[in-house]
N, C-alpha and C positions, 0 to 999 in steps of 0.2 A: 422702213423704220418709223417716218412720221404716221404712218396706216398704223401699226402695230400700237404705239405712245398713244395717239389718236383713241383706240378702243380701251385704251389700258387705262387711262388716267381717266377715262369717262367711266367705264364701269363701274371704277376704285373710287373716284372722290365727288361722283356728281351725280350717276344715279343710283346710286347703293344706298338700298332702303335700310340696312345691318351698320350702317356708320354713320356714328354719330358727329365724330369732329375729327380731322386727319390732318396732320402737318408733313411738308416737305421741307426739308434742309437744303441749303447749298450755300455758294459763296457768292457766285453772281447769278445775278437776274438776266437771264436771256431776252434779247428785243421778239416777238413777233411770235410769244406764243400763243397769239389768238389764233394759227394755223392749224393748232387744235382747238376745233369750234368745241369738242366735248367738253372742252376742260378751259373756259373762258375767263373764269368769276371767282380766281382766288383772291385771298388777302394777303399782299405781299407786306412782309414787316423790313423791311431796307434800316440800314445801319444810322440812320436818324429818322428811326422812328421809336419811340417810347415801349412799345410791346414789347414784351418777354425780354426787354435788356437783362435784367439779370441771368437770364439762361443763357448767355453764349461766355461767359466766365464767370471768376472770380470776382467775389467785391472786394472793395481793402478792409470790413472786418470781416469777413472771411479769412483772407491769409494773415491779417493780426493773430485771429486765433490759432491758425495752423502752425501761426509759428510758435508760437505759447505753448502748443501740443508738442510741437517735436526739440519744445527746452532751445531755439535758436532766437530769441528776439531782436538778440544784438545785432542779428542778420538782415533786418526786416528792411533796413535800408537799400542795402543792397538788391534785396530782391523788387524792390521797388523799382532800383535804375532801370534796371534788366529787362521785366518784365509785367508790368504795370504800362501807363500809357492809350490804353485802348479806352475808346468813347463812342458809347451805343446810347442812341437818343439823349447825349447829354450827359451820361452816367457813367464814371471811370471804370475800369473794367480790368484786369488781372488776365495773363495769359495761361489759360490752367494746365495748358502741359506742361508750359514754361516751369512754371511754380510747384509742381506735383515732383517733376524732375529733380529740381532744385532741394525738397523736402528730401530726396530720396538719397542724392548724393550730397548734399551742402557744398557746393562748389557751381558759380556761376558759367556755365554755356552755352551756348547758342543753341540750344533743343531744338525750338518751332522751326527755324529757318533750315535745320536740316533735317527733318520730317521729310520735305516729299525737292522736288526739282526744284532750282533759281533760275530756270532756262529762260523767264521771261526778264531776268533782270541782265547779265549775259545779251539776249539780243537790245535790251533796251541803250548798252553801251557803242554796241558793235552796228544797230539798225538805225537806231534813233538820228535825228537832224543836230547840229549845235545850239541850236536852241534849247532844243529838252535835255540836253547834256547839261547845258548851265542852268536850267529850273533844277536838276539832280544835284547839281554844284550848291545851291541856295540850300534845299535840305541838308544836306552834309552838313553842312556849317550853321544850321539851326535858324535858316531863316524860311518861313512858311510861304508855301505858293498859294494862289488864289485861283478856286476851279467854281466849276458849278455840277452838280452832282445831275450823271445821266439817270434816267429811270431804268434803261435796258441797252445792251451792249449789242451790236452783231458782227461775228467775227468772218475772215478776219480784217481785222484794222491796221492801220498803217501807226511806224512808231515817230508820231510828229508831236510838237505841240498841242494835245487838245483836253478837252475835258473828257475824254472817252479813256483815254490813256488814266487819266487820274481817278475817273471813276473804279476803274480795276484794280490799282493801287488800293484804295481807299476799302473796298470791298472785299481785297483776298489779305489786308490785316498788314499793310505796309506802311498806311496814312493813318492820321486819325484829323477831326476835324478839332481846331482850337478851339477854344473856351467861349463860349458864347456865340458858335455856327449858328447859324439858318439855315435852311434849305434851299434859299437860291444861290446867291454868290457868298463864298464862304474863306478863310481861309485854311489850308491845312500842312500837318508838320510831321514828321519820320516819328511812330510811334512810341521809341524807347533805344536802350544802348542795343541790344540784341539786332535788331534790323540796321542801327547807324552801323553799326559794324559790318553787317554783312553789307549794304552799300559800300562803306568803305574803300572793303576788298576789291568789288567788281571795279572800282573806278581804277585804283591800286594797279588791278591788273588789266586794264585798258591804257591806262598810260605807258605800261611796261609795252606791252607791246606793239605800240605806236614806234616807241625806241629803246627794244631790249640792250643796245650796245649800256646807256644811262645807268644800269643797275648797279655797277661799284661805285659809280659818281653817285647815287643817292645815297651810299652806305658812307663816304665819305662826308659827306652833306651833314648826314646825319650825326655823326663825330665829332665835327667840328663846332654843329648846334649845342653837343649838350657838353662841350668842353669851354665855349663863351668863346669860341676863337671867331670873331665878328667880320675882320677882315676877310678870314678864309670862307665864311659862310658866304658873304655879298657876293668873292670872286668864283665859290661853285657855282650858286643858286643863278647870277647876272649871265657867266661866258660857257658856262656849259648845260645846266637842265634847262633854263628858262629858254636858252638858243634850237633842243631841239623839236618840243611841239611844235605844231603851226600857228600860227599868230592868230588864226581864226578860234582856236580852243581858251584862249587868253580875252575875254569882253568885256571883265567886269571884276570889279572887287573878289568877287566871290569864287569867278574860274580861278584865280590865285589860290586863294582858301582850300579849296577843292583841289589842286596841284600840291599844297604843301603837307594838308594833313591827309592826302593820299600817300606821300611818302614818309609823311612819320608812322603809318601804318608799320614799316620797317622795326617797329620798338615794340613790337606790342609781346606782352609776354615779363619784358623787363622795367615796363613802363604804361602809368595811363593816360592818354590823350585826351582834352578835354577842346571842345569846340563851342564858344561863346559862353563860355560858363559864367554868371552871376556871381559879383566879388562887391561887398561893401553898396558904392554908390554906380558901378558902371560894371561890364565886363571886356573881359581881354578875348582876342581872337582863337588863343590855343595855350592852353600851358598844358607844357609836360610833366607830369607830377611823377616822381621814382615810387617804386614799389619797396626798395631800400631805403628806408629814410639816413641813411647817412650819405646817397647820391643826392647829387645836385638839379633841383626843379628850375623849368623854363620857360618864362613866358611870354609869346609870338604875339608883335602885334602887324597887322598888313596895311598898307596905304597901296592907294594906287593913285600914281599921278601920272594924270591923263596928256599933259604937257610940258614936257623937259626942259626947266629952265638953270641954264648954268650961272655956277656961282659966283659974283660981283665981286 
């Protein structure tokens, strides 16, 4: 195969006197394909670099106007939560299946994410260490991890803690970097609702089945949340969920986060979950806002306290 690429890519893009300028597509950048010496001396355009950002989507007057075209503006918001979010050399960016989808049926859904396989997100729950479990936990809950961006991948990789992990992320459109990256050490955040969702789920159904017996206890859980019964909530959430993960999955403010708005995932459908959403001068951890506005909205705030002191 490498003999074959080897003559193929030289012929084609190096010494072909009939071509003038040739682009290849992909998602990631391979480590070590100087193995093909014919084909040494591309221009590689990586997801912070300024070239041809506009060709890999949408801009936002682009889908302003799209939606002006198909008489939906009122929607423009929405399609914003959704799918919006992406950032190519600095430039926000529109996910244009997402959005094409969206024009086509006016009703928000996860289109990109079910396009092709999530098998790397699956083993990323099932493979990965507790460390990258709670960096996944910090996203969920809308707080950005800090990577440095690899030039080139080679597979395959182990699912640990590293910047090779997040380089891949970042590349196949699950990251995006925050607002004023750099290219060395940066930080970056879960592109938009479409992918926080599909995270979610995978977490969702990692916990499940860590301890399938738990699943009426969550739906109880959950009842007792959105009916204000406070007492009943402290004695599910204290003597029965929080008793059966292992203490190791619990590190930090944020494994909480990540544990509870995994299980409000349980509401989706009847209900929107929101995670650190911006209110006034602060925001709150989680509110449950109803899709019937005559049900009653909820909103979660977490403490973790790291040392049990009783009360005086």
């Amino acid at each position: 195969m490498i003999k074959f690429m080897r003559g193929f890519m030289g012929s084609v893009f190096k010494t072909n006197n009939y071509l003038e300028f040739g682009v290849l597509t992909g998602i990631q950048r391979i480590s070590r394909e100087s193995l093909m010496s014919s084909f040494n001396n591309p221009l590689v355009c990586g997801i912070m670099d300024k070239d041809f950002v506009t060709s890999f989507g949408f801009t936002e007057e682009e889908v302003i106007d799209a939606c002006a075209m198909y008489d939906i503006s009122e929607k423009y918001c929405e399609i914003k939560e959704w799918y919006d979010g992406y950032r190519f050399g600095g430039t926000n960016m529109y996910n244009p299946w997402g959005v094409t989808r969206y024009l086509k049926n006016q009703e928000p859904e996860e289109y990109w994410v079910n396009t092709g396989s999530a098998q790397i997100m699956h083993e990323v729950f099932y493979k990965a260490d507790d460390n990258l479990r709670n960096d996944i936990a910090e996203l969920i809950t809308g707080t950005p991890i800090m990577m440095f961006l690899e030039d080139g991948i080679t597979f395959p990789f182990e699912y640990v803690k590293s910047d090779t992990f997040w380089t891949m992320l970042l590349n196949t459109g699950y990251l995006k970097p925050c607002n004023g990256a750099k290219k060395d050490r940066f930080a970056a955040e879960l592109v938009n609702k479409e992918v926080k969702n599909m995270f979610t789920r995978y977490a969702t159904n990692w916990f499940s089945d860590q301890q399938p017996s738990i699943s009426e206890t969550i739906l109880d859980f959950v009842e007792y949340l959105l009916k204000g019964e406070a007492e009943a909530v402290s004695a599910t959430l204290n003597d029965d969920l929080l008793n059966n993960p292992s203490s190791h999955d619990f590190i930090m403010e944020n494994s909480y986060h990540m544990f509870i708005y995994g299980l409000l995932y349980a509401l989706s459908g009847k209900y929107l979950v929101y995670s650190n959403q911006e209110a006034g001068k602060g925001r709150s951890d989680c509110v449950i806002k109803p899709i019937d506005k005559t049900q009653n909205a909820v909103i979660v705030e977490f403490k973790h306290v790291k040392k049990f002191r009783p009360a005086t």
